[in-house]
C-alpha positions as CSV (number, residue, x, y, z in Angstrom):
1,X,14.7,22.7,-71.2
2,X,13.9,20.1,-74.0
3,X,16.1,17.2,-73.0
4,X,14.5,17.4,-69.1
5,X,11.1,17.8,-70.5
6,X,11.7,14.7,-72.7
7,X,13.1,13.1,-69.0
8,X,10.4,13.9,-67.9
9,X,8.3,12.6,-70.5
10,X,9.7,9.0,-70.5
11,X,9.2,8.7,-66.3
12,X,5.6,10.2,-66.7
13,X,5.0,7.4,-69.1
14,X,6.7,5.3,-67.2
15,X,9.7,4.5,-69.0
16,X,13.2,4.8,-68.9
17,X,15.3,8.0,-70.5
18,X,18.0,6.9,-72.7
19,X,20.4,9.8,-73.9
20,X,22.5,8.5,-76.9
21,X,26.0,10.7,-78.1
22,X,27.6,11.4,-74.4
23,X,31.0,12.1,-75.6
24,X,32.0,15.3,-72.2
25,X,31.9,14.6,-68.6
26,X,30.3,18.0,-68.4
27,X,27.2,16.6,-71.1
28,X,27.2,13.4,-68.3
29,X,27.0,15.4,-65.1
30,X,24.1,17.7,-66.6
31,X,22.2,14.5,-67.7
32,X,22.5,13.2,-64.1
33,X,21.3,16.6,-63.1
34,X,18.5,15.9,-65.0
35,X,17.5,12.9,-63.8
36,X,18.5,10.9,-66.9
37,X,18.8,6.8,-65.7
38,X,21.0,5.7,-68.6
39,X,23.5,7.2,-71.1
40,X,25.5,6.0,-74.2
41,X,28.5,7.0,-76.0
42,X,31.9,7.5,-76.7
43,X,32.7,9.4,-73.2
44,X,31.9,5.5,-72.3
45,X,33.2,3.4,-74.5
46,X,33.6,3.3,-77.7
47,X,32.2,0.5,-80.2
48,X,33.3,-2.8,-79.8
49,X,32.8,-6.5,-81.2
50,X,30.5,-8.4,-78.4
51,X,33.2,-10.6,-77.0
52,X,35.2,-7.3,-76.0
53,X,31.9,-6.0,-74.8
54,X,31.0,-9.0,-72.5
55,X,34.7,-8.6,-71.0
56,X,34.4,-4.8,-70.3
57,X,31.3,-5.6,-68.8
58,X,33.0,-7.9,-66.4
59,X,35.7,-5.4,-65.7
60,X,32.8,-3.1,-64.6
């Protein structure tokens, strides 16, 4: 109840919800549930120097 009321927060302020420390599928496929429009952590990627970064963004 308090991550979609902070969802719903950000979008009634117009913003964006972030949620930081995804590291399941399952916490992933509740956020999208939720309405959640991005998500970081280690269930997608791990950390990495900037050039690695650029090319795993290229890889999509």
């Amino acid at each position: 109840m308090i991550v979609k009321t902070a969802i719903d927060l950000a979008h009634n302020l117009g913003l964006v919800a972030c949620a930081e420390g995804i590291e399941t599928a399952a916490t992933l496929a509740v956020l999208r549930e939720l309405g959640c429009d991005l998500v970081q952590g280690y269930h997608i990627a791990r950390p990495m120097a900037a050039a690695q970064a650029e090319e795993w963004l290229r890889r999509g």
